[in-house]
VOBA-1610 file (N, C-alpha, C; in pm, whole numbers, padded with zeros to 5 digits, always signed):
BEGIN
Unk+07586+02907+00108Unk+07491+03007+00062Unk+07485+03008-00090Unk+07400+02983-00157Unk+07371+03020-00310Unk+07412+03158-00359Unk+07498+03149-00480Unk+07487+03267-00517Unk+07396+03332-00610Unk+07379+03416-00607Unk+07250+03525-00624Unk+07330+03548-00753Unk+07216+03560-00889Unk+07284+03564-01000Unk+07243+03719-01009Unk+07343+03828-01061Unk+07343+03972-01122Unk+07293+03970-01216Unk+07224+04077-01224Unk+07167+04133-01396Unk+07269+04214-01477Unk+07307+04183-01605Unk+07373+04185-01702Unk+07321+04290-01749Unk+07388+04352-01806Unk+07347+04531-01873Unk+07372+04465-02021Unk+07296+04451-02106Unk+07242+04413-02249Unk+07232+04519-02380Unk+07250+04552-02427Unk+07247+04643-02503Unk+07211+04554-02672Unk+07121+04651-02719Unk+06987+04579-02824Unk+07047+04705-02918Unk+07078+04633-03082Unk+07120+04767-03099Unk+07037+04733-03272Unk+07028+04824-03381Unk+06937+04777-03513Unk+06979+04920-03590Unk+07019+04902-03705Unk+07018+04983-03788Unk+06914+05020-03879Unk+06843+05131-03862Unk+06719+05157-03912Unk+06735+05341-03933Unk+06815+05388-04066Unk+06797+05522-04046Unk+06696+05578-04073Unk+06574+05546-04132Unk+06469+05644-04185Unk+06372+05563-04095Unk+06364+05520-03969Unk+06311+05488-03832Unk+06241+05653-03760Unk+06165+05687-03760Unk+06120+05802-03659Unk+06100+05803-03475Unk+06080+05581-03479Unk+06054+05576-03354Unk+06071+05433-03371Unk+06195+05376-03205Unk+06219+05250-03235Unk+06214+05215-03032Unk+06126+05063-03012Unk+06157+05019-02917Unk+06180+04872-02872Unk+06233+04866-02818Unk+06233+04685-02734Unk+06141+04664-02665Unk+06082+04559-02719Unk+06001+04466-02657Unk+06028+04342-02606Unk+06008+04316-02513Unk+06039+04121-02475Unk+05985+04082-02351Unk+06020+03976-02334Unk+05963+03870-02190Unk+06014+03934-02090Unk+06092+04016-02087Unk+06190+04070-01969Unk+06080+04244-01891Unk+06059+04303-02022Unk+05961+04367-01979Unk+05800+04369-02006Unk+05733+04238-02038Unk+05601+04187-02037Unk+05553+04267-02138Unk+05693+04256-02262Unk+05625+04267-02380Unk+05551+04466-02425Unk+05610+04527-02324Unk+05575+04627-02308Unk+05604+04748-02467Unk+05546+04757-02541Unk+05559+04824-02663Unk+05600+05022-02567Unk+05621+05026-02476Unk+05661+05174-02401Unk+05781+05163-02321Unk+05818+05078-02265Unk+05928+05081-02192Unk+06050+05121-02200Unk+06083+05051-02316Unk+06248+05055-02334Unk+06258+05105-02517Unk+06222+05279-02468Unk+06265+05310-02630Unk+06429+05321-02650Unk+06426+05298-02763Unk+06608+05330-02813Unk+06632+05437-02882Unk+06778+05498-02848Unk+06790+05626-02895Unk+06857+05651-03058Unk+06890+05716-03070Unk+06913+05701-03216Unk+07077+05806-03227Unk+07140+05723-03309Unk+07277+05829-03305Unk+07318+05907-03441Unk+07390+05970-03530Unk+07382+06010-03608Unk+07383+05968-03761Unk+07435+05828-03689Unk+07472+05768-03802Unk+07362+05613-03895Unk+07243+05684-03812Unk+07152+05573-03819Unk+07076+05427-03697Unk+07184+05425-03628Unk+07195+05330-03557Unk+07115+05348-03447Unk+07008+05249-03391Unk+06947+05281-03299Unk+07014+05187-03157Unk+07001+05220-03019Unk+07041+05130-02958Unk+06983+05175-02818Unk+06927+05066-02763Unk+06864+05077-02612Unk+06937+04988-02479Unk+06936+05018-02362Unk+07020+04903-02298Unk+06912+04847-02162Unk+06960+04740-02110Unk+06865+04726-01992Unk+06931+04590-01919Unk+06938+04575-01794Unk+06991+04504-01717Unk+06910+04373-01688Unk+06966+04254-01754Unk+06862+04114-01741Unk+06936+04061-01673Unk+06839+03944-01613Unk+06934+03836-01530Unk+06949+03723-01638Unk+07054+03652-01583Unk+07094+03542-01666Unk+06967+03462-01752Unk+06999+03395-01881Unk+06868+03313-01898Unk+06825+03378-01974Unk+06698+03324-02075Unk+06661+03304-02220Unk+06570+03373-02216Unk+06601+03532-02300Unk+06500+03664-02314Unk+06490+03640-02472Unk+06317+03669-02495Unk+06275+03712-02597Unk+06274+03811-02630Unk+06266+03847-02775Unk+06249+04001-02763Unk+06218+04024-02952Unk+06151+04170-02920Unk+06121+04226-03040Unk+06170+04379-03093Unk+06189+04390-03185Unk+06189+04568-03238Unk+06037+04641-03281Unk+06000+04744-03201Unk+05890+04788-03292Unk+05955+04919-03353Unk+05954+04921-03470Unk+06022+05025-03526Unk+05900+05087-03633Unk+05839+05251-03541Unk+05750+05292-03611Unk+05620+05205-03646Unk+05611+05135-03497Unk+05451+05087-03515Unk+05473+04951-03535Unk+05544+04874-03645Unk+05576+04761-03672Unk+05697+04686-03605Unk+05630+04560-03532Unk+05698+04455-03463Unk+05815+04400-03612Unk+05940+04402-03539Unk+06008+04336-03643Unk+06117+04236-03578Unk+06181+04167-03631Unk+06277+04056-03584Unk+06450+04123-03587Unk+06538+04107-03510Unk+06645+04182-03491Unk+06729+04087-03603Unk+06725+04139-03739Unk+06845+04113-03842Unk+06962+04083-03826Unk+06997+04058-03699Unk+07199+04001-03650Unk+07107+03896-03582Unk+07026+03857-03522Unk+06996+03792-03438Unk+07015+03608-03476Unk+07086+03540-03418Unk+07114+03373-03448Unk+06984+03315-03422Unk+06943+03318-03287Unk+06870+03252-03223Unk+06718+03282-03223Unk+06618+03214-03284Unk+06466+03290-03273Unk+06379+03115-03264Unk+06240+03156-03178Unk+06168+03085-03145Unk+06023+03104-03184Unk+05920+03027-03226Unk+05802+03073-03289Unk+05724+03116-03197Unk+05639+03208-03221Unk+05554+03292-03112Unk+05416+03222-03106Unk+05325+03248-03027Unk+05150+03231-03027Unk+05120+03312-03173Unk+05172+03393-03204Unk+05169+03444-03294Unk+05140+03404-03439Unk+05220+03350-03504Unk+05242+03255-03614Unk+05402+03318-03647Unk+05444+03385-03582Unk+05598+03434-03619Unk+05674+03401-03524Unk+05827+03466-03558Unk+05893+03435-03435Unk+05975+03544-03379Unk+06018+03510-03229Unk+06090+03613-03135Unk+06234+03613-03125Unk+06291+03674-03113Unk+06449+03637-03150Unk+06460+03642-02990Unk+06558+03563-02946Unk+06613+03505-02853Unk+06735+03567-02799Unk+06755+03649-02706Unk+06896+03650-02621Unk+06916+03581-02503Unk+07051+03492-02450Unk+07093+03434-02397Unk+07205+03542-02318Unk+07167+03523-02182Unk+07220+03643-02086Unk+07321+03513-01983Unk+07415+03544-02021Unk+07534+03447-01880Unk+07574+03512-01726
//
């Protein structure tokens, strides 16, 4: 029998204190600018979580309207866009 791969609980995290409104975007949820807002803690730090399956998620920050690229991020790929998506790798 094949095993059935689990979804991984991910956590997306960006330091942005003067942020009013921050969310994840990516291939995982079709790019959805509503889905997966992140909360914000006192100390600035924003962070959202969400359960992927294994395998190569794109993804974006919109922080206050503007798409931005996750600043820790290693891995990024160029978009249709003319920019690029930063890349997480889920095991």
């Amino acid at each position: 029998m094949p095993r059935i791969a689990k979804a991984k609980l991910t956590e997306f995290k960006l330091y942005s204190p003067g942020a009013k409104k921050v969310v994840v975007a990516g291939s995982f949820n079709k790019w959805d600018s509503k889905k997966l807002p992140a909360k914000k803690d006192s100390k600035g730090n924003w962070s959202a979580k969400v359960a992927l399956k294994p395998g190569r998620h794109e993804y974006k920050f919109i922080v206050d309207g503007n798409w931005i690229n996750d600043p820790h991020c290693t891995s990024c790929v160029a978009n249709a866009l003319g920019s690029h998506n930063c890349v997480v790798e889920v095991k």
